[in-house]
N, C-alpha and C positions, 0 to 999 in steps of 0.2 A: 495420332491414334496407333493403339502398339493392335498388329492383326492376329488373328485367334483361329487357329483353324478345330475342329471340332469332328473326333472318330470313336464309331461309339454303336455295337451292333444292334441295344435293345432301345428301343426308338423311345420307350415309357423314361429310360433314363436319360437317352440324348436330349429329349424335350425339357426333362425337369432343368437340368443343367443349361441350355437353353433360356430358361424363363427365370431361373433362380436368380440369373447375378444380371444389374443393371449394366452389362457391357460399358455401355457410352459414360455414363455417369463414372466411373473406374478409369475411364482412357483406354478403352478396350473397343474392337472393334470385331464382331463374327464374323468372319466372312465365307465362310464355308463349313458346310459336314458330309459326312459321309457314314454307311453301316459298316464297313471292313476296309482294313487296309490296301485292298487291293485296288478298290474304285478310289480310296482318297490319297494313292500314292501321284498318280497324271495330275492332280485336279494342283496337291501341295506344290507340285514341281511348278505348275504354271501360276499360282497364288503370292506363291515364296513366302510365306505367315513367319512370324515373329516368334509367336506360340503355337505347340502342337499339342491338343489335349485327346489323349487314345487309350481306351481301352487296353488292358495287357491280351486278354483272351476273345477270339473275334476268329470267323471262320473265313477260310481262304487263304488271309494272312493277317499271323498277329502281331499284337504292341510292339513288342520287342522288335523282331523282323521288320515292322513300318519303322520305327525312330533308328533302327541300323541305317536303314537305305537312303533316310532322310538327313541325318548325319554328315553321311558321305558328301551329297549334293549342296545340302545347306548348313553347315556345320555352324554359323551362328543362332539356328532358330532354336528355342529354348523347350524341352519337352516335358511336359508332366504324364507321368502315367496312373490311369485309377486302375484298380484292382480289387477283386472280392475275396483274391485268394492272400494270407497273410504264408506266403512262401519264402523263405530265406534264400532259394535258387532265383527266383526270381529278382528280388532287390537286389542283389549279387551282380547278375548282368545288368541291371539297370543302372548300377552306379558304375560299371565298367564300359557302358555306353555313354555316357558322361550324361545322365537324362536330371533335372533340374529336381523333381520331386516325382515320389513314390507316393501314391494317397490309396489311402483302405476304403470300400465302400461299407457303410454310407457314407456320403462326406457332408457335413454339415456349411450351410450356406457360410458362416463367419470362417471356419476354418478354410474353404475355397477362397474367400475374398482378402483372406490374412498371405497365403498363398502366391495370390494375383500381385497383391501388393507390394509381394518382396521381388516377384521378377519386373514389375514397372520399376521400380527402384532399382535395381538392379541397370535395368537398359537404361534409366536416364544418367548414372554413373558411365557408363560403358561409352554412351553417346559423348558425353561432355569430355571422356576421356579422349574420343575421338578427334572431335575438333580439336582439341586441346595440343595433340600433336599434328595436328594437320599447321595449326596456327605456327608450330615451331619450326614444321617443316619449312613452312613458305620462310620462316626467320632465318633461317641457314641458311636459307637462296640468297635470300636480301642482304645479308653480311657476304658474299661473298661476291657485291655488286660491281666494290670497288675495283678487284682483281678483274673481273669478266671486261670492267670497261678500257682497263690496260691492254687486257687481250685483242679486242675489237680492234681499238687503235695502232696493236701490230698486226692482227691481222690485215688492214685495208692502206698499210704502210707501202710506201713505192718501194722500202731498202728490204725487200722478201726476204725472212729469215727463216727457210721450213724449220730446220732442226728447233729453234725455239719456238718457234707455232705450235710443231707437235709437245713439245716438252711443257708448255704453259695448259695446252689444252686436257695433256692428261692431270697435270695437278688440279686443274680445276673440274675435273671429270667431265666436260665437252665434249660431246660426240662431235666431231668435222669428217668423219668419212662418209665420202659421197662420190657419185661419178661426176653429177654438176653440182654448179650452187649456184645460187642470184642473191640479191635482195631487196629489200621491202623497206623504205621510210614512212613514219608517217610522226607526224603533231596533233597533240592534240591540246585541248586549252578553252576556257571560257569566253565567249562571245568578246571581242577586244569593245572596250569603252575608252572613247577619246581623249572624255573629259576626267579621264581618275586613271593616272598609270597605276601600273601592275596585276598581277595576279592574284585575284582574292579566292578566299575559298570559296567551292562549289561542293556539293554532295554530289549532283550528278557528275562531275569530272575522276571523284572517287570513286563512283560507282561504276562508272564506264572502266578507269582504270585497272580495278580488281577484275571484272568480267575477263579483260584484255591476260592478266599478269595468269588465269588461271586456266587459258585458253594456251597460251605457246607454254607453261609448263607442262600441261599434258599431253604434249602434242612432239613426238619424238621428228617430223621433218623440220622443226623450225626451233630459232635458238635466240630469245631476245637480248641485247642488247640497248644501253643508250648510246644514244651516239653525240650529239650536242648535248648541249647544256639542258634544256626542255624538249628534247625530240628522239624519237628512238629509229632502231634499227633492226630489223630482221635476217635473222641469216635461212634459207631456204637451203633446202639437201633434197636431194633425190635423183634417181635416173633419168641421161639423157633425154626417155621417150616420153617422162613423166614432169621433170622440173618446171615446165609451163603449167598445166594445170595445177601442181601446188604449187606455184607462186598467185596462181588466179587466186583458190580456192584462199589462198592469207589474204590477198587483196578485198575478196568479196565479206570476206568475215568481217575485218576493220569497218567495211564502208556501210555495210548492215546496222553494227554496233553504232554507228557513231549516225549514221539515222534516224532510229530507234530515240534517238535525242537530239531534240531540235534547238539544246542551248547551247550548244559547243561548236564551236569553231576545229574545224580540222581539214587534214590534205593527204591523202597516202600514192605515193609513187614509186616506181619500181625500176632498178636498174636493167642490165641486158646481161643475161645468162652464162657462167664460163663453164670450163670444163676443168680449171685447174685452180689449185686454192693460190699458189703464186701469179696467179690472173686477179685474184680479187682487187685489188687495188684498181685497178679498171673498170671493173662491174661497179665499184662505190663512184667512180667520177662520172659515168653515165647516172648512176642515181643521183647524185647529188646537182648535177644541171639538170635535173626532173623537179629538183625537190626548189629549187629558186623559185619556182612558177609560184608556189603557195605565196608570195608576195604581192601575185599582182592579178589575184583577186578572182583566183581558180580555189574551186571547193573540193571540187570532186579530183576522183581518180585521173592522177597523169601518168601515163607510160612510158616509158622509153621508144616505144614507135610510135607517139604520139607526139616527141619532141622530136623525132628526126623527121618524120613528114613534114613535120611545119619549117624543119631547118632547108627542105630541099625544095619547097613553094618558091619557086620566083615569079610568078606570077599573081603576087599581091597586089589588089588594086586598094590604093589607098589616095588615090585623088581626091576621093571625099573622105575626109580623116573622121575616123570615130572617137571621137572625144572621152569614150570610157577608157581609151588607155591609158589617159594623162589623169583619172579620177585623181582626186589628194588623199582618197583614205589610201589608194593603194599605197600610198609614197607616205603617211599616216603607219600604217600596219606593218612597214619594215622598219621606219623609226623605233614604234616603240616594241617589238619582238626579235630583230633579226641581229648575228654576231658581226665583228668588226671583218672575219675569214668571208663572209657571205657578200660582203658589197660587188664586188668584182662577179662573179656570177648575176647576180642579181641585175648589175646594168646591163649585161648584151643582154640578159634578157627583155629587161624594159626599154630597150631602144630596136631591141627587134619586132617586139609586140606593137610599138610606134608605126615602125615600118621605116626603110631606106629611105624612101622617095619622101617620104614628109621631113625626112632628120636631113637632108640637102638644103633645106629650105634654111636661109641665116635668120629669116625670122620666126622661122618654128622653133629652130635651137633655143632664140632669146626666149622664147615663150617658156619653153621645157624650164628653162635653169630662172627664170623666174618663177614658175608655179612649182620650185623644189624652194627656192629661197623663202617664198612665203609660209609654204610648208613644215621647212623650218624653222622660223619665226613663231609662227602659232606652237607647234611642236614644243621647243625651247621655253615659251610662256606658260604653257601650260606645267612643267618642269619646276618654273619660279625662278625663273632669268629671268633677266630684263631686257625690253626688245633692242633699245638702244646699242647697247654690247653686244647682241647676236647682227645687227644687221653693221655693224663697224666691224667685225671679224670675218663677216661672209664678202663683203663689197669686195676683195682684193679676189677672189675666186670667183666672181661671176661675172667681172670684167676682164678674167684671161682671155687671149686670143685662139678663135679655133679654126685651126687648119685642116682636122681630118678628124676622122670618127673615134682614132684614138685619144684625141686632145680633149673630146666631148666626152668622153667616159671617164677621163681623169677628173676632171672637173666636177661632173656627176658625183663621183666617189669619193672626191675632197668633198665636198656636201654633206652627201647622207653617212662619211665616216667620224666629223664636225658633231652632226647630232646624238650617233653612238655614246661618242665619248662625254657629250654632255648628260646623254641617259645615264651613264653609265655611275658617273659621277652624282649625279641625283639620288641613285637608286642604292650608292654604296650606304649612304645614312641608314635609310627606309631598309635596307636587307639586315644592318646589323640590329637593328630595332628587333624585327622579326626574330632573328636569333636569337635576342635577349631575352625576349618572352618565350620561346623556346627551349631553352634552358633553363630559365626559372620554372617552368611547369614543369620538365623534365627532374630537376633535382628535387621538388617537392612531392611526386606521384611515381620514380621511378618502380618505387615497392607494387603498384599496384602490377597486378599481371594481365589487366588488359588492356592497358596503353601500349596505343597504337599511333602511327606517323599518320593516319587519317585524323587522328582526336588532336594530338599537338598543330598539326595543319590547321584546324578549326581554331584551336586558342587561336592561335598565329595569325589567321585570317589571311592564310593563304590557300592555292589548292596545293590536294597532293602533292602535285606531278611538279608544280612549283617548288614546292617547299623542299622534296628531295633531294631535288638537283641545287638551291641554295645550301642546302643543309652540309652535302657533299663538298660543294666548293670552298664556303668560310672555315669549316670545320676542317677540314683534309678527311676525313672518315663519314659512312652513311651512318644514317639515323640507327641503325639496328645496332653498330659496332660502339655510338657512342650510351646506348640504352644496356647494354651487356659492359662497357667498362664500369658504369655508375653503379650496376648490379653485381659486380664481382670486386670492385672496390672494397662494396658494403661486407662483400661476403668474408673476405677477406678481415676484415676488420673483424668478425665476430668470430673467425678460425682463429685468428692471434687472442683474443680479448674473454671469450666465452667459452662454454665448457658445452656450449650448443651444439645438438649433434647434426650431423650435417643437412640430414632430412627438414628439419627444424628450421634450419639457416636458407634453404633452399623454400622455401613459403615466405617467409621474411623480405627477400631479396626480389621475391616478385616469379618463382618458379611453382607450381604445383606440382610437378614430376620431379621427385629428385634424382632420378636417374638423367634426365635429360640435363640437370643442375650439374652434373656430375659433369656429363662428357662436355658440357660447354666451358664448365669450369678447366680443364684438362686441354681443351682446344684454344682454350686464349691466355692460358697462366703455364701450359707445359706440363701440368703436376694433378694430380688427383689432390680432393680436399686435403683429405687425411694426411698426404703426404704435404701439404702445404703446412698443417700445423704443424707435425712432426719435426717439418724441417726449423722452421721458427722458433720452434721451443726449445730446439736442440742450441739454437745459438745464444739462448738467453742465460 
């Protein structure tokens, strides 16, 4: 409903006006009046109306004088002024106010509603024009994913490079100045199911997604990147006395959001705080042995001094062993999610979460590396191997000799990295598949201008968050950079071929702004349209 506010000092004509036009029936909504400008200047300022319809002549304070002040404060709201007086000073300032319509009294009820009409139409243009660059904005972000996740990766590099740290973050225009910084990991992902690898699409994974991507863009302490393949990374800024509380307040945000929905599987944990950006590479390896735990079978938030308290417990009574640490989904849910870099982390964790005193036992061991054998046996079958061949390739690895805790984490690791690579290999078919239908909807619907990596995620029948980071990988470029080469291709094609002007080519091509056709055109080809033909034609 667009809101209406209503100023008007002779109460016989505020009422008619009032009772003449069916508001709601229009999309219009009253929601306040007032006799003179003066009591309806507080009332508009706390309302914030859409529309302001006021009298020119009112005592205290008039038309003119209200839509100046109103201006100033709300300079989108749209003003009509009525009038009994047909004064040329008067229209004068009123189109020097920038006021939307001048009306003479009487005013007849069709010409009010012809009126009404043209500013509803008006805001539903203005609105759609809105989104419409919002949409593009977030697309600029998204094309400039690939670059930010090279950044990331020297940023959190052990071979600290300042002078190029600074130099990458200002081309990408990065804010990194801070006293501290930390960071923030989390996963996020649809409920894992045993019996059907991969990721399929979800709506709620999209929807949580968006909520997430439109939360740290607006939020100048925190700077998203991805970090793996399906998992991302927060960078957190702010003052010593403060970078705790905003690392909490990102923490609490994540684990709300991802409450909020009870079909997603997720983990958010947090490194330990530095004071210098050549420290970071330390802050991510304290995260990143937080972020292992999401394996074995932790939901909720894990800390960084929630991992070192438990590293400094030596007084674990594990005489009576809990049996949920050897569950098989845990040893299940790293099978089929986690990377080939992750195995190594992931066993001290899972042999610490066992406990010492149960891993001395020569019969607990065989237990362990039998219920990971089996695990991956079933794991592997389900894949569509055959168990025969998985258990003649595992026998020479679960018959090594172990002499120490090291000899049983290699072991372990030759195992669950045996399975990786059989996922991996499964999943190369099944990922190019996805791409193909991928790019076939992409080459037949790129014209349209509202495909989106959520809608192709759908064909694909994958999620988002999935299909991104697939998309990134087979491809070498994100979803947005290979949607703008297909649309500049075309465009291209009809600058050499047609006598289309550019605005023309730019609706075609899948743009509604051709000014925004213009600078993207100029951002990935070098050249303005025009001089793209120019040049072209010049060589023919």
């Amino acid at each position: 409903m667009i809101k209406v506010f209503l100023v008007e000092d002779e109460i016989i004509i505020r009422e008619a006006i009032h009772k003449m036009i069916p508001w709601a029936e229009y999309g219009f909504e009253l929601i306040g009046e007032a006799k003179d400008g003066e009591m309806a200047l507080p009332l508009i300022k706390k309302s914030k109306p859409d529309v302001l319809i006021t009298d020119i002549k009112m005592p205290f304070m008039d038309g003119l004088t209200l839509s100046r002040l109103v201006k100033k404060d709300l300079p989108n709201t749209k003003i009509i002024i009525i009038s009994g007086y047909d004064d040329f000073d008067y229209a004068r300032q009123a189109i020097t106010l920038g006021i939307e319509q001048y009306l003479l009294k009487p005013i007849s009820k069709d010409e009010f509603l012809e009126v009404l009409e043209g500013i509803r139409s008006k805001y539903k243009k203005e609105n759609e024009q809105k989104l419409y660059y919002q949409k593009f904005e977030n697309e600029i972000k998204a094309y400039e994913k690939n670059a930010q996740r090279d950044f990331f990766e020297l940023l959190v590099s052990e071979d600290v490079d300042l002078q190029r740290i600074y130099e990458q973050a200002d081309r990408l225009q990065i804010d990194i100045m801070a006293q501290c910084y930390n960071l923030v990991l989390f996963d996020i992902g649809a409920k894992s199911d045993y019996q059907n690898v991969g990721d399929r699409y979800s709506n709620d994974a999209a929807d949580v997604q968006n909520k997430i991507d439109e939360f740290f863009i607006n939020n100048r302490s925190y700077q998203l990147f991805r970090n793996q393949q399906f998992n991302y990374a927060v960078l957190i800024k702010g003052d010593e006395n403060e970078i705790g509380q905003i690392t909490a307040e990102c923490i609490e945000f994540l684990k709300t959001t991802f409450e909020q929905n009870g079909t997603l599987e997720w983990f958010v944990c947090a490194g330990k705080s530095v004071e210098r950006l050549s420290m970071m590479s330390e802050c991510y390896k304290e995260a990143m042995k937080s972020f292992a735990y999401r394996y074995l079978g932790y939901r909720y938030v894990f800390s960084y001094e929630n991992i070192e308290k438990t590293e400094k417990d030596e007084d674990m009574n594990l005489q009576n062993i809990d049996m949920n640490a050897v569950k098989q989904e845990i040893i299940y849910n790293f099978l089929f999610n986690a990377l080939d870099e992750e195995v190594d982390s992931f066993v001290k964790n899972y042999l610490q979460m066992i406990g010492g005193e149960a891993m001395r036992s020569k019969m607990f061991q065989q237990y362990i590396l039998l219920n990971l054998h089996f695990c991956l046996t079933s794991f592997a079958e389900k894949l569509g191997y055959d168990k025969t061949e998985i258990d003649d390739s595992l026998k020479f690895i679960v018959d090594e000799r172990i002499k120490s805790t090291e000899d049983l984490e290699k072991i372990i690791g030759s195992i669950l990295r045996k399975g990786i690579r059989l996922r991996e290999e499964r999943s190369k078919g099944r990922n190019q598949s996805v791409i193909r239908t991928a790019l076939q909807y992409m080459e037949e619907n790129f014209t349209d201008d509202s495909l989106t990596l959520n809608r192709v995620a759908g064909v694909a029948n994958v999620s988002a968050n999935h299909f991104s980071a697939l998309f990134s990988q087979e491809m070498g470029q994100t979803f947005i950079e290979y949607l703008t080469q297909l649309r500049m291709n075309r465009a291209k094609e009809q600058l050499r071929c047609t006598d289309m002007r550019s605005g023309e080519i730019a609706l075609e091509v899948g743009y509604k702004d051709p000014h925004y056709f213009s600078f993207l055109f100029k951002k990935t080809q070098g050249c303005t349209p025009s001089e793209y033909r120019n040049q072209t034609r010049s060589q023919k």
